[in-house]
N, C-alpha and C positions, 0 to 999 in steps of 0.2 A: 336273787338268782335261785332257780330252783333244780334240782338234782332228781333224775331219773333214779328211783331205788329199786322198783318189782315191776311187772306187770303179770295182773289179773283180770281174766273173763270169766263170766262164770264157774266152769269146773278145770278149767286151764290155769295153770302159772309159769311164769318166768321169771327165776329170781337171779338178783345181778349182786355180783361183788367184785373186791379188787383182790381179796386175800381169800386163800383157800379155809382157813380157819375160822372166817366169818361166813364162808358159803356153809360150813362143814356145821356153826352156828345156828344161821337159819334152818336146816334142812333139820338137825332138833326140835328147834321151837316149834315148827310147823309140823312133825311128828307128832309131838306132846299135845300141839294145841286142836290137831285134829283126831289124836285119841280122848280127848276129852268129850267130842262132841258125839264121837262114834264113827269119824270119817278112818279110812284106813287108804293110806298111799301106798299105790301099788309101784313098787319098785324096780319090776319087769320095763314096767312103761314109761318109769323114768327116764330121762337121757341128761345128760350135759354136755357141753361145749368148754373149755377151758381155750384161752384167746391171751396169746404174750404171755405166759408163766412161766418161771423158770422152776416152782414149787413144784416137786414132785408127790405122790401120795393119791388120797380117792376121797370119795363123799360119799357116806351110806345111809340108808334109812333102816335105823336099827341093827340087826348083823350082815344086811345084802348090800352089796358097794351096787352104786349107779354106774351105769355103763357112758363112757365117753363116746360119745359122735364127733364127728364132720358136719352134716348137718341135721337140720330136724325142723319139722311141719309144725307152724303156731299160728291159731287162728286162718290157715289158710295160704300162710304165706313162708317159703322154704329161708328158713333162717340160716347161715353159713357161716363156716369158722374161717375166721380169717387171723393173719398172722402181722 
């Protein structure tokens, strides 16, 4: 059985967790790993979704927290939070 983790196109991501500490996790790594190459994530145009949480707090990219949506445009297609 195999387990949906991220999805990537090109210069697009969407990354999926279940715990706010492991989104908070990745969104480091993926900081760190694209300061290495010289990529820089622009944090304006970040967004997230949080779906069932009862964890309150944020996810930042360095000192900028990422702004929460309802929804948001991926690949084309309007992505929605649902509850």
């Amino acid at each position: 059985m195999s387990k949906l983790e991220d999805l990537e196109y090109a210069d697009d991501s969407a990354l999926l967790s279940h715990r706010l500490q492991d989104m908070r996790c990745k969104m480091e790594n993926l900081d760190m790993a694209g300061e290495m190459e010289g990529v820089i994530i622009n944090a304006e145009k970040t967004k997230r979704i949080k779906v069932v949480s009862a964890q309150g707090g944020g996810v930042g990219i360095g000192q900028q927290m990422i702004e929460e949506v309802d929804s948001f445009q991926y690949l084309g297609m309007r992505m929605l939070k649902f509850t």
